[in-house]
C-alpha positions as semicolon CSV with decimal commas, in nm:
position;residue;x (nm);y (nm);z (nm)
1;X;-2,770;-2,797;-3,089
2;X;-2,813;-2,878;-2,714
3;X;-2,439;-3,021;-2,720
4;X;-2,327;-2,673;-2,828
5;X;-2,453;-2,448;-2,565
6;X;-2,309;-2,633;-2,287
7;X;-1,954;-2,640;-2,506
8;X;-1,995;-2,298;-2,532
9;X;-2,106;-2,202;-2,165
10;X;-1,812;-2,440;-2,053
11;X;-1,546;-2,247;-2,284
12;X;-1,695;-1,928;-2,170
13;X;-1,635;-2,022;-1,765
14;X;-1,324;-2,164;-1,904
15;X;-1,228;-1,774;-2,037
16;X;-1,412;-1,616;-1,712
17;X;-1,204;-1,885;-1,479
18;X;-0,872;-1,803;-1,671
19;X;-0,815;-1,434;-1,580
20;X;-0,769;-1,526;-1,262
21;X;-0,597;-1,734;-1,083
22;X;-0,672;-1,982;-0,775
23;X;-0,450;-1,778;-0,549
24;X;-0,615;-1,449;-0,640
25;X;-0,946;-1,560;-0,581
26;X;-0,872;-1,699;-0,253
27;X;-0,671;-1,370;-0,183
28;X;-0,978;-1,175;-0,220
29;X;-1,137;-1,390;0,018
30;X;-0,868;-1,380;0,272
31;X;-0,821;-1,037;0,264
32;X;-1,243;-0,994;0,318
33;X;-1,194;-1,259;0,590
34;X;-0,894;-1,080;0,752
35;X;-1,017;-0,728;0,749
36;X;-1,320;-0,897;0,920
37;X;-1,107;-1,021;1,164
38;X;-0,900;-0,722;1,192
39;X;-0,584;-0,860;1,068
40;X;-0,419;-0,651;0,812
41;X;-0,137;-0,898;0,645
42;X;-0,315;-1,034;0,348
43;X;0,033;-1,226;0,302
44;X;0,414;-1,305;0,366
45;X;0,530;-1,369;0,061
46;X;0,775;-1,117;-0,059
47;X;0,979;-0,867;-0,273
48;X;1,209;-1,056;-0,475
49;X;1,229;-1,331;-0,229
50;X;1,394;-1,065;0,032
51;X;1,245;-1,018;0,346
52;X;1,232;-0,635;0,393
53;X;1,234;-0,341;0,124
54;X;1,568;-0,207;0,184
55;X;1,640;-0,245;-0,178
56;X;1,404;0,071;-0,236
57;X;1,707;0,239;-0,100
58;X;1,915;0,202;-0,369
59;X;2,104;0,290;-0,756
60;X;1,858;0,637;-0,826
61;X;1,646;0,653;-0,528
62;X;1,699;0,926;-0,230
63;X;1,481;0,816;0,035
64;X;1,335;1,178;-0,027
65;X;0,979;1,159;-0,127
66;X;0,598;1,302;-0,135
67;X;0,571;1,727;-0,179
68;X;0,578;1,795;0,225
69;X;0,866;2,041;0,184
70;X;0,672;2,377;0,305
71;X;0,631;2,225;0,643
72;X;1,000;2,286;0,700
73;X;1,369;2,192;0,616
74;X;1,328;1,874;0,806
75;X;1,099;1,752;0,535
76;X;1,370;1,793;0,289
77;X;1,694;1,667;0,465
78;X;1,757;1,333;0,326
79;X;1,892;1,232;0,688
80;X;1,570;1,304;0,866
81;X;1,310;1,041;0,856
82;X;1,052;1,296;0,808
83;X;1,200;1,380;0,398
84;X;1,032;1,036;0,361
85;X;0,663;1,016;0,304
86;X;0,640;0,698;0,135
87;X;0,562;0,351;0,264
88;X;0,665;0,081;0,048
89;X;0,478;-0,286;0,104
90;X;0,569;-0,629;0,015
91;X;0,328;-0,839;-0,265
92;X;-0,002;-0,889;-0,141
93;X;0,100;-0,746;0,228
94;X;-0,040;-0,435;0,437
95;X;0,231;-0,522;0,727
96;X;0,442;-0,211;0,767
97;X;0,834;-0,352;0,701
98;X;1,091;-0,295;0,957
99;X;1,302;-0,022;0,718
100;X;0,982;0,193;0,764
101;X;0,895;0,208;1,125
102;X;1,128;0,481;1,206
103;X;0,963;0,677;0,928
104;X;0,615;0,633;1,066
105;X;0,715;0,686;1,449
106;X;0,908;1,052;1,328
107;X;0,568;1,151;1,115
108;X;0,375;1,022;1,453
109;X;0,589;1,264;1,683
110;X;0,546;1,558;1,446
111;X;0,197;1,506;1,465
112;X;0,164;1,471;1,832
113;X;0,363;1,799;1,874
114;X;0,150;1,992;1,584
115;X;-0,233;1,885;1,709
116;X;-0,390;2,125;1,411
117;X;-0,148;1,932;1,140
118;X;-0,372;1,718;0,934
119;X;-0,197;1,384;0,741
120;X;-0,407;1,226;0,416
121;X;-0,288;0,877;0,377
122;X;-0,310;0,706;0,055
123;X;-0,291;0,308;-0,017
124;X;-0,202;0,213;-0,331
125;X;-0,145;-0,132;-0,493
126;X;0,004;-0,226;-0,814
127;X;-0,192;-0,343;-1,151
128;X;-0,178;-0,689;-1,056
129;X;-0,513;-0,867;-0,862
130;X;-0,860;-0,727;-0,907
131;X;-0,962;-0,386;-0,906
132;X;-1,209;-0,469;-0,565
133;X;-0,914;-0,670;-0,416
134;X;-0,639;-0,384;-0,489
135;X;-0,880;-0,134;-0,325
136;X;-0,938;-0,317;-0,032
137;X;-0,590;-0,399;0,021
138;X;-0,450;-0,002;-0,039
139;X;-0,715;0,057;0,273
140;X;-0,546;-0,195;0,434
141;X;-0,220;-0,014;0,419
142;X;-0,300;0,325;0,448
143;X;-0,500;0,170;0,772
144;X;-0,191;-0,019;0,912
145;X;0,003;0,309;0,900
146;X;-0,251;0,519;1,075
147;X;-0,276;0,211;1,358
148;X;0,107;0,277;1,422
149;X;0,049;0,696;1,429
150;X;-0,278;0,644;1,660
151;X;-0,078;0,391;1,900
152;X;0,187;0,687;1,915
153;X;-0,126;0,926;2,021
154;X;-0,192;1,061;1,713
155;X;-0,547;1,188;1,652
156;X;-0,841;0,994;1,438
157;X;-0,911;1,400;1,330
158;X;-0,529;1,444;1,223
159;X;-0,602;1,170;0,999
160;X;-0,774;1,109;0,624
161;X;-0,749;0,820;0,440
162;X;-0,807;0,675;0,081
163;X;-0,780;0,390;-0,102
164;X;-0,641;0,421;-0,464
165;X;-0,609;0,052;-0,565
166;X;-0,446;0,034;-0,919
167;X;-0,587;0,374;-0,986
168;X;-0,316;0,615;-0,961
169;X;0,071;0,428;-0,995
170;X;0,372;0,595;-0,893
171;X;0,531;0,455;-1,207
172;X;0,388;0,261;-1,533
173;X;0,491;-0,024;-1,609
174;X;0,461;-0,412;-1,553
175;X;0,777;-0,515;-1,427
176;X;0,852;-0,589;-1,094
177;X;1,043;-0,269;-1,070
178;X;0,741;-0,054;-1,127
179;X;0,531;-0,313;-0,894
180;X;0,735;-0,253;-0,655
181;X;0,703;0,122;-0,663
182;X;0,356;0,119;-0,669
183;X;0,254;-0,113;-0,367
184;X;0,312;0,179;-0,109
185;X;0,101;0,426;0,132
186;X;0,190;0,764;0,075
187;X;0,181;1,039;0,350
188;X;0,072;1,404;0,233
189;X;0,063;1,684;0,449
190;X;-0,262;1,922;0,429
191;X;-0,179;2,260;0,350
């Protein structure tokens, strides 16, 4: 009787252990230990083995994004950097990618010139990881995008931001098209 508790408290860790893996555990740990330490790249490993998201430009996609269009016709023209309000991540990263620092400097200078303009940025992560560890790493983002607008002289007033996690995906799906979509800080203009 003795012999099967401990087989059955073993095969229940066994089930508990299971769901998550060795790397994810030690993720969540990382990520505690490098928000404590104020770095905000939880990893380098990347999107499809590429080393920047350029690929988010491509077949179907515009570069056009988020619902800022009442600000102006500069939030709408596909050449301007300010039609983009989406920040797109690598796996398990909150270090803004090269493609999408001209995006965040243009949103910085709009601020800057429009002092009363107030920005909401949201972090998001995709379905994969723990909800705790997906929440702490969409703050991550949606903090490493308001470091580059503050450095720029944007205001901590000008700026809200939220944490979705898993919570609210751009897409459904789980593919690594639809993770891909989803592990992004989005930038909404307040009305």
């Amino acid at each position: 009787m003795k012999l099967n508790k401990i087989l059955w408290i073993l095969l229940a860790a066994v089930f508990a252990l299971s769901g998550c893996s060795e790397d994810e555990a030690t993720d969540g740990l990382n990520a505690g230990q490098n928000a404590a330490s104020g770095i905000n790249d939880a990893s380098t490993s990347g999107l499809n083995g590429a080393s920047t998201l350029s690929g988010m430009a491509g077949a179907g996609y515009t570069g056009v994004t988020g619902n800022n269009s009442f600000l102006g016709p500069e939030f709408t023209d596909p050449n301007n950097p300010l039609s983009r309000s989406t920040i797109y991540f690598m796996l398990d990263s909150s270090e803004v990618q090269p493609d999408f620092i001209q995006v965040i400097n243009a949103h910085a200078k709009y601020l800057v010139a429009h002092p009363n303009q107030k920005l909401t940025l949201e972090g998001h992560a995709d379905e994969r990881g723990s909800p705790e560890y997906n929440i702490a790493l969409g703050d991550q983002r949606a903090k490493a995008v308001a470091g580059m607008m503050k450095a720029q002289g944007v205001t901590d007033g000008q700026l809200t931001l939220i944490s979705y996690g898993e919570e609210k995906p751009a897409v459904f799906g789980s593919d690594e098209g639809s993770y891909e979509r989803n592990r992004r800080a989005e930038l909404s203009y307040q009305r």
